[in-house]
PyMOL Python script that loads the backbone (N, CA, C, O; Angstrom):
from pymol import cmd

cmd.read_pdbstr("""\
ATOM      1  N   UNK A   1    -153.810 177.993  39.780  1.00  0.00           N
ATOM      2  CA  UNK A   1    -153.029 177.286  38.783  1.00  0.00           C
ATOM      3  C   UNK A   1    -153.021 175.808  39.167  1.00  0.00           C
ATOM      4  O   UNK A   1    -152.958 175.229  40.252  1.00  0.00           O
ATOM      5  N   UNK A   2    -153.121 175.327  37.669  1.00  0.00           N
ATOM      6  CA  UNK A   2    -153.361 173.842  38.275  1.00  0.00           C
ATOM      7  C   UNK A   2    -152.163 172.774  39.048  1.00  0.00           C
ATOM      8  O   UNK A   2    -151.451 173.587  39.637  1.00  0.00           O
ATOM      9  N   UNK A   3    -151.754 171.771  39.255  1.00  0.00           N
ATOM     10  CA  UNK A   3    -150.329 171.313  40.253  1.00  0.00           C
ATOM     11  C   UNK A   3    -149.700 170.932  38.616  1.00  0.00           C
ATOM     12  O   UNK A   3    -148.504 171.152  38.422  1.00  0.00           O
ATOM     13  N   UNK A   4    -150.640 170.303  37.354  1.00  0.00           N
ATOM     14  CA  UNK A   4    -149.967 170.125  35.992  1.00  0.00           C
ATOM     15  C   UNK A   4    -149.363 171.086  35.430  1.00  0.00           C
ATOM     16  O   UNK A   4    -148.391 170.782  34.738  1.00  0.00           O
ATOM     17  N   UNK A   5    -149.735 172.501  35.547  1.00  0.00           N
ATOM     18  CA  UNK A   5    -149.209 173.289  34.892  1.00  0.00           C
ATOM     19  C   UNK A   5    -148.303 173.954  35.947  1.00  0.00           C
ATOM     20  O   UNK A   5    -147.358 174.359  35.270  1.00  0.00           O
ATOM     21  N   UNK A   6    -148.101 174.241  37.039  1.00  0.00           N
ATOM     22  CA  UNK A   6    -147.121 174.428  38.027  1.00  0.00           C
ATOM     23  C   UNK A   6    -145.735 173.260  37.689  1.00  0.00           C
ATOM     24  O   UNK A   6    -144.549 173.547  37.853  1.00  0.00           O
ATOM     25  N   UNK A   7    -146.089 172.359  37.353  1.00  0.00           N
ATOM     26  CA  UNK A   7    -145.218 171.250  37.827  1.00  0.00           C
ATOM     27  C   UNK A   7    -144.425 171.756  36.421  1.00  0.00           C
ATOM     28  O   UNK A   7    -143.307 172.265  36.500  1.00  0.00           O
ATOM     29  N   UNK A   8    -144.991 171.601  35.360  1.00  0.00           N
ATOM     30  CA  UNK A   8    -144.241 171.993  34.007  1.00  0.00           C
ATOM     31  C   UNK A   8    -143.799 173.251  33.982  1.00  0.00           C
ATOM     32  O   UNK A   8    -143.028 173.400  33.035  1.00  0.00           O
ATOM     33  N   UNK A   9    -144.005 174.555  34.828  1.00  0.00           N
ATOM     34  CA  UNK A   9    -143.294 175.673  35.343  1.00  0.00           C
ATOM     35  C   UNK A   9    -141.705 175.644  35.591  1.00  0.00           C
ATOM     36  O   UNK A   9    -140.648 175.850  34.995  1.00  0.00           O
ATOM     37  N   UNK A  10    -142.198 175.262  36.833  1.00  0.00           N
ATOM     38  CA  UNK A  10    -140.930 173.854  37.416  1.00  0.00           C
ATOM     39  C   UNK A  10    -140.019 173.761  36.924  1.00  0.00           C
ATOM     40  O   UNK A  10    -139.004 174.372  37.257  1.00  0.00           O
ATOM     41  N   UNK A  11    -140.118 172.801  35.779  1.00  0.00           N
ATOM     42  CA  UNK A  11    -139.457 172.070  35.265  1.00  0.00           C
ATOM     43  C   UNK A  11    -138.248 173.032  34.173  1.00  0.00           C
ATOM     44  O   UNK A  11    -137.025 172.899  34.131  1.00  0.00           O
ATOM     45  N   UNK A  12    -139.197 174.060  33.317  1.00  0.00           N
ATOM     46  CA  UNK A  12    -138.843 174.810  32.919  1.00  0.00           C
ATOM     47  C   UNK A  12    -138.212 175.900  33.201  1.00  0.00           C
ATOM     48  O   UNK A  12    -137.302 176.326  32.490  1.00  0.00           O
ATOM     49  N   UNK A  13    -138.609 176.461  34.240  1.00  0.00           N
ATOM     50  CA  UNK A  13    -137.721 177.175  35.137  1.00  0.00           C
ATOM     51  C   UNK A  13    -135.963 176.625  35.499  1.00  0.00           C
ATOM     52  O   UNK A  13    -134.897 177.216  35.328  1.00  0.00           O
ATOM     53  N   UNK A  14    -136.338 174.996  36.158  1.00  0.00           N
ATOM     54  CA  UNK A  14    -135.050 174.448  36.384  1.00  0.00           C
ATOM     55  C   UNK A  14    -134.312 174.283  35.048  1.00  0.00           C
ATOM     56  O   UNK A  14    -133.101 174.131  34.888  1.00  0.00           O
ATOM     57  N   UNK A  15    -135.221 174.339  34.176  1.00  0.00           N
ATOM     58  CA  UNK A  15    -134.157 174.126  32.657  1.00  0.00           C
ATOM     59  C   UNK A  15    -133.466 175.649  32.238  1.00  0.00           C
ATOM     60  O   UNK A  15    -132.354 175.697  31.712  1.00  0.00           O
ATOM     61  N   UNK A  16    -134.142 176.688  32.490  1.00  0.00           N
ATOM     62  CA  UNK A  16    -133.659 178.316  31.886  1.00  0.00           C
ATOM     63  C   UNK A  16    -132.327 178.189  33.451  1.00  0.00           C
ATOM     64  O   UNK A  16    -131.244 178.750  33.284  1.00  0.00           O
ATOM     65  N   UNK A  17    -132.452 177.837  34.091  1.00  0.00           N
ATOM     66  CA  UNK A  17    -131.373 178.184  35.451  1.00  0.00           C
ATOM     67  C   UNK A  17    -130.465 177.198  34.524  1.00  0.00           C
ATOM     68  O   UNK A  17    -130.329 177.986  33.587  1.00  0.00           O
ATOM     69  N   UNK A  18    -130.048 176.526  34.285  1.00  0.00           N
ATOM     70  CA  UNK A  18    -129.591 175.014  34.082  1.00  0.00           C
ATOM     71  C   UNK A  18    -128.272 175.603  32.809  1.00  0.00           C
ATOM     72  O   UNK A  18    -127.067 175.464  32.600  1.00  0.00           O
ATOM     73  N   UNK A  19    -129.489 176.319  32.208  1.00  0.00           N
ATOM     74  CA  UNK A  19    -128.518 176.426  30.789  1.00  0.00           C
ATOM     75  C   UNK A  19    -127.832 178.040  31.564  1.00  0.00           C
ATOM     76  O   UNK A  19    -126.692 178.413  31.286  1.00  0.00           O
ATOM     77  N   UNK A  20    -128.628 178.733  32.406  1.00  0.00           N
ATOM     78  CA  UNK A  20    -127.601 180.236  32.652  1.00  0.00           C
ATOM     79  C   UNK A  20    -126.542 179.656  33.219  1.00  0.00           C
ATOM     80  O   UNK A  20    -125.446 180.134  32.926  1.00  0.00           O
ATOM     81  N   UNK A  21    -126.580 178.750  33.956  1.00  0.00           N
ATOM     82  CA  UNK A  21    -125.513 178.408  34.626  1.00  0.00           C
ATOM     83  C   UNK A  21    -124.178 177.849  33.513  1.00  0.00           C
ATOM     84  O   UNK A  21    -123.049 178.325  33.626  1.00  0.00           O
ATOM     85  N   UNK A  22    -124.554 176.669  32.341  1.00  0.00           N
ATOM     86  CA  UNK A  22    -123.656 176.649  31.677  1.00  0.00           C
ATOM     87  C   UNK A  22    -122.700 177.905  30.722  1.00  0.00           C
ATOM     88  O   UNK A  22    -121.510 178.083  30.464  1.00  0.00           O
ATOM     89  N   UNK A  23    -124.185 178.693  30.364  1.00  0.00           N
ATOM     90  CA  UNK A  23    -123.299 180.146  29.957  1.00  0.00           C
ATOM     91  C   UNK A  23    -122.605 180.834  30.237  1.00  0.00           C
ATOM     92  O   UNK A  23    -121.909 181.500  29.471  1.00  0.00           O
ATOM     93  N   UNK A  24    -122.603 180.866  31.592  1.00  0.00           N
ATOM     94  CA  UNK A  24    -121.793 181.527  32.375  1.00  0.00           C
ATOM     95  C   UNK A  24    -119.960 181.442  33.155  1.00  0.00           C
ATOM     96  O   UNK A  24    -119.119 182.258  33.531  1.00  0.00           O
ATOM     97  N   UNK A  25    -120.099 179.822  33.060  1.00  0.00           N
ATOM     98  CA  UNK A  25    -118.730 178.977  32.677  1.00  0.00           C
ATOM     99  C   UNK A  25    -118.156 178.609  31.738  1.00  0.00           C
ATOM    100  O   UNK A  25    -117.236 177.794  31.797  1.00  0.00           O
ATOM    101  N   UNK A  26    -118.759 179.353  30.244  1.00  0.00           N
ATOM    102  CA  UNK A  26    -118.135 179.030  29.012  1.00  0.00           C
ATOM    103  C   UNK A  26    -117.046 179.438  29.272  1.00  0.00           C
ATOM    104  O   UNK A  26    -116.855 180.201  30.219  1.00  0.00           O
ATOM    105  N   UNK A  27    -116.011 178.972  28.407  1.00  0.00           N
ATOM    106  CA  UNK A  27    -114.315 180.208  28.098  1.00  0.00           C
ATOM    107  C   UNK A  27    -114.958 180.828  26.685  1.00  0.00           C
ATOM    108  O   UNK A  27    -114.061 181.330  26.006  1.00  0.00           O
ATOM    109  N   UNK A  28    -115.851 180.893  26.266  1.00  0.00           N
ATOM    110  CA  UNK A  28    -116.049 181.887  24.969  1.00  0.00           C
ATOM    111  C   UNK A  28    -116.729 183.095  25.446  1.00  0.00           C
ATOM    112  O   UNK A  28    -117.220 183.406  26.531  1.00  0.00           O
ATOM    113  N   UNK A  29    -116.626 183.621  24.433  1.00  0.00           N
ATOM    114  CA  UNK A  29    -117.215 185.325  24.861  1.00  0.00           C
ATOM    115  C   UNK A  29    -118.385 185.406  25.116  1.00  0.00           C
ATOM    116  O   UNK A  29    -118.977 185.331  24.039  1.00  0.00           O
ATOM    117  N   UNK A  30    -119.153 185.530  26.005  1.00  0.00           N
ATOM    118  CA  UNK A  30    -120.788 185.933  26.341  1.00  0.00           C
ATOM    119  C   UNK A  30    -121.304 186.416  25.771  1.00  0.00           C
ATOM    120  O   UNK A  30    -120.898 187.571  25.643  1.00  0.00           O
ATOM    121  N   UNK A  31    -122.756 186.010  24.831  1.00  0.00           N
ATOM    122  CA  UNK A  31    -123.829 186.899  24.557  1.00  0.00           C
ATOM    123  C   UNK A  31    -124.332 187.430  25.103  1.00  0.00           C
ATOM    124  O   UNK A  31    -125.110 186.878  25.882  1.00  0.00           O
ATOM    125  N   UNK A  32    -124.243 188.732  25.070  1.00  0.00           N
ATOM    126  CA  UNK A  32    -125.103 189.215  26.215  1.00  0.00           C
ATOM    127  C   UNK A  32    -126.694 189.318  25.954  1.00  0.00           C
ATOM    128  O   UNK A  32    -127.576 189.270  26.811  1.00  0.00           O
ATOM    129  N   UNK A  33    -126.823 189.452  24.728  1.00  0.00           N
ATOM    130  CA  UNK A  33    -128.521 189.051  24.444  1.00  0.00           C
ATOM    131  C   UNK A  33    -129.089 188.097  24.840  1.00  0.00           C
ATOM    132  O   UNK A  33    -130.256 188.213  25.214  1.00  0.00           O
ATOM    133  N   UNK A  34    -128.433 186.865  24.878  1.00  0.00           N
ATOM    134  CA  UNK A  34    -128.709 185.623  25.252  1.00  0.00           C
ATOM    135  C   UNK A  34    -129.064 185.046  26.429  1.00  0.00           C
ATOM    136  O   UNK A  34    -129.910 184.228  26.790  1.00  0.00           O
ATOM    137  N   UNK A  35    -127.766 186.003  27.186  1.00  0.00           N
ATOM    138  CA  UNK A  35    -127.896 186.005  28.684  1.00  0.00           C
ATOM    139  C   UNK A  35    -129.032 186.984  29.644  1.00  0.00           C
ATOM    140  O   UNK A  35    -129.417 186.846  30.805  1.00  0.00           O
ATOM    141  N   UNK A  36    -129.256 187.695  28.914  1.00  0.00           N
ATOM    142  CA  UNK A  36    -130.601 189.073  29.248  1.00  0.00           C
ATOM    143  C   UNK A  36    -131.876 188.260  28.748  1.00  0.00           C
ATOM    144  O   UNK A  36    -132.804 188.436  29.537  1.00  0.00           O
ATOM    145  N   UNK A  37    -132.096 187.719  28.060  1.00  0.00           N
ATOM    146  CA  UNK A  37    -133.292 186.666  27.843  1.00  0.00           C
ATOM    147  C   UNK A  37    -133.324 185.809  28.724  1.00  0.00           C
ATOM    148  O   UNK A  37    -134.289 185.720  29.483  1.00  0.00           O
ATOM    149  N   UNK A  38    -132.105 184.881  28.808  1.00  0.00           N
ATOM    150  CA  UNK A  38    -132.458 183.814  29.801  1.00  0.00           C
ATOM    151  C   UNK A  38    -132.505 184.324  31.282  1.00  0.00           C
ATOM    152  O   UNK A  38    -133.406 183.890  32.000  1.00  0.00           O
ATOM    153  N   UNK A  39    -131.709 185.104  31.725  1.00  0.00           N
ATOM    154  CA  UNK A  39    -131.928 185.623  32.339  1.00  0.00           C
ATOM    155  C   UNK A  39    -133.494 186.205  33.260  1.00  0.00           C
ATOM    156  O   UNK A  39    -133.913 185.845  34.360  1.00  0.00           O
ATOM    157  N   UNK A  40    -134.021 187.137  32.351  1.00  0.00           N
ATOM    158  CA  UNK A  40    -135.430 187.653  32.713  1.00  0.00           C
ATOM    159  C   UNK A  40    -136.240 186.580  32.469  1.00  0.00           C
ATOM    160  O   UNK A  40    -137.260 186.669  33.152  1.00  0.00           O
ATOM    161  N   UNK A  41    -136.207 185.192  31.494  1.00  0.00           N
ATOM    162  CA  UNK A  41    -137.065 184.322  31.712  1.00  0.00           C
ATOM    163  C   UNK A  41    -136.633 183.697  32.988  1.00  0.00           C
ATOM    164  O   UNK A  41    -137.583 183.660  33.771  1.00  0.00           O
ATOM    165  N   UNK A  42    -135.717 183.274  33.403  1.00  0.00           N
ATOM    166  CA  UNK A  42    -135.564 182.809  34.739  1.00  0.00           C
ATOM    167  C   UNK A  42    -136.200 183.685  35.499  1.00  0.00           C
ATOM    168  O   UNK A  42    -137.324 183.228  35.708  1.00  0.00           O
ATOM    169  N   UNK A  43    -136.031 184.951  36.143  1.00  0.00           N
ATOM    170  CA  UNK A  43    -136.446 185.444  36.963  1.00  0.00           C
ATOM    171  C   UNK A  43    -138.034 185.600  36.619  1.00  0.00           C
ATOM    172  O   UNK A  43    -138.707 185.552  37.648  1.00  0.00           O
ATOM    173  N   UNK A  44    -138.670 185.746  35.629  1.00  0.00           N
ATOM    174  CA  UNK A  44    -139.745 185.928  35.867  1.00  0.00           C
ATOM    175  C   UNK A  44    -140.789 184.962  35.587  1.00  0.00           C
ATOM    176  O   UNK A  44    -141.957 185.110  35.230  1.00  0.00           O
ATOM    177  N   UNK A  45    -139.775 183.483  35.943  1.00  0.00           N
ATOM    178  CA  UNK A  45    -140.594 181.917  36.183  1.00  0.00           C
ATOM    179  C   UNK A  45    -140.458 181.777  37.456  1.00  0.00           C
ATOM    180  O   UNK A  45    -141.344 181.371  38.207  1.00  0.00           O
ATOM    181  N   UNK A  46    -139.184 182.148  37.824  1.00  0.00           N
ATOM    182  CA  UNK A  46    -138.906 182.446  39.335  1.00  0.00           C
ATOM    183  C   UNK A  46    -139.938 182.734  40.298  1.00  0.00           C
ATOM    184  O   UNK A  46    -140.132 182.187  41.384  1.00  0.00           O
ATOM    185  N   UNK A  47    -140.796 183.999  39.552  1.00  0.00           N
ATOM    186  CA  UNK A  47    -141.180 185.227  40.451  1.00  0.00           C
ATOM    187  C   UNK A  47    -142.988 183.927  40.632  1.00  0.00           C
ATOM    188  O   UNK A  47    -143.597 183.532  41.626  1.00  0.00           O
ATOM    189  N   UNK A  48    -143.223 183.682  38.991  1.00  0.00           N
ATOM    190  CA  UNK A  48    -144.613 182.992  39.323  1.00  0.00           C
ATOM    191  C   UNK A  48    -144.741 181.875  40.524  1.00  0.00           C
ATOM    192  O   UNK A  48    -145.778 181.414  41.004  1.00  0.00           O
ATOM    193  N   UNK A  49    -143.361 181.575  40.870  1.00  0.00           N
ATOM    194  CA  UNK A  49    -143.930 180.170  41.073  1.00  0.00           C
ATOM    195  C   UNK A  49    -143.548 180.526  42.359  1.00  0.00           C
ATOM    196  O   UNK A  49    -143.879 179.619  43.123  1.00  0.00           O
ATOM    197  N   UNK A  50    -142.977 181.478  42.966  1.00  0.00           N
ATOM    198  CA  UNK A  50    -142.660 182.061  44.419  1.00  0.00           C
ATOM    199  C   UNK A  50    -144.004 182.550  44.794  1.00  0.00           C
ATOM    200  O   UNK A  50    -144.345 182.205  45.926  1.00  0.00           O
ATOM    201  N   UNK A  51    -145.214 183.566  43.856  1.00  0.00           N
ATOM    202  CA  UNK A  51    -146.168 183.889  43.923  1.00  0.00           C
ATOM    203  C   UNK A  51    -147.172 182.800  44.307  1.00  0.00           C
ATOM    204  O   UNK A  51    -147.769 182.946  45.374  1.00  0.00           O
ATOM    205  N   UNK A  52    -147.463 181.554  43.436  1.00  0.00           N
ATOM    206  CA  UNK A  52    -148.138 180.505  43.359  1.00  0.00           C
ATOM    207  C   UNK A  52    -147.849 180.246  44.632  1.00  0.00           C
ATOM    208  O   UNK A  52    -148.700 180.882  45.254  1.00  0.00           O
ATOM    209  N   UNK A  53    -147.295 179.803  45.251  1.00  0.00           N
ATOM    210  CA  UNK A  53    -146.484 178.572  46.315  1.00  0.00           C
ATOM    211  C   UNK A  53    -146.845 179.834  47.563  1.00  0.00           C
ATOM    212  O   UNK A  53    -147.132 179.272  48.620  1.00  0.00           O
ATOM    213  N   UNK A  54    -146.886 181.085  47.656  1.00  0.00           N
ATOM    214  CA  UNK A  54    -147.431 181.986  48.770  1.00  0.00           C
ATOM    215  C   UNK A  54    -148.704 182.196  48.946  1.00  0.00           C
ATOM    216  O   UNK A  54    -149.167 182.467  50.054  1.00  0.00           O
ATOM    217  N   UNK A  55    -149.561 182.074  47.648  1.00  0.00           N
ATOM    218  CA  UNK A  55    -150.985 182.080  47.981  1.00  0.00           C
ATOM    219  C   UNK A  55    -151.672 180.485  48.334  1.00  0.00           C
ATOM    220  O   UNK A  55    -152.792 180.299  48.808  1.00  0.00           O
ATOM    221  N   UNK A  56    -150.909 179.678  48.050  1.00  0.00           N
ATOM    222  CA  UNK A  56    -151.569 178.158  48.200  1.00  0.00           C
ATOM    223  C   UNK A  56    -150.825 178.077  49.328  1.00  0.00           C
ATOM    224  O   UNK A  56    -150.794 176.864  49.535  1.00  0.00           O
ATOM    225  N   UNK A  57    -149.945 178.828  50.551  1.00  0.00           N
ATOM    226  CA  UNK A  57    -149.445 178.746  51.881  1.00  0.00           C
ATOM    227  C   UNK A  57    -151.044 179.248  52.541  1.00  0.00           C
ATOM    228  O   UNK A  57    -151.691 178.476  53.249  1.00  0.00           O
ATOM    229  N   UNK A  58    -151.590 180.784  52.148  1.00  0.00           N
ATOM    230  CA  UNK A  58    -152.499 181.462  52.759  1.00  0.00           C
ATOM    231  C   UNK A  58    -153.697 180.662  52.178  1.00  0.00           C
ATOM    232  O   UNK A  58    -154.580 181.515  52.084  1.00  0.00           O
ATOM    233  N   UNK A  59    -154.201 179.479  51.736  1.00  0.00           N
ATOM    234  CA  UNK A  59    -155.229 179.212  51.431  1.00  0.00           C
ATOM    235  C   UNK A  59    -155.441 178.009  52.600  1.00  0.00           C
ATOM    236  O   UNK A  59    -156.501 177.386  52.659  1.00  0.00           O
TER     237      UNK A  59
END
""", "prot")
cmd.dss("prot")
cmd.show_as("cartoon", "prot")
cmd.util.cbc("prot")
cmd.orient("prot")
């Protein structure tokens, strides 16, 4: 993967964390659909870029 498209990973990743975090301190009632989306997109931008960043350690 290229460091351009990693870097915009990144970025996006820090943005899906960014907004779970505001959802989660609302005083209104939780979507929980909302939160199960952002959610699994976080974790599974999470997971690429933990993957990426372990094989470019072993290279």
């Amino acid at each position: 993967m290229s460091d351009e498209v990693l870097f915009l990973l990144v970025m996006i990743s820090m943005a899906i964390w960014v907004t779970v975090s505001r959802e989660v301190v609302k005083p209104s009632k939780l979507n929980r659909m909302k939160m199960l989306t952002l959610l699994s997109a976080g974790s599974l931008s999470t997971l690429i870029i933990t993957i990426n960043l372990f094989q470019s350690l072993m290279m």
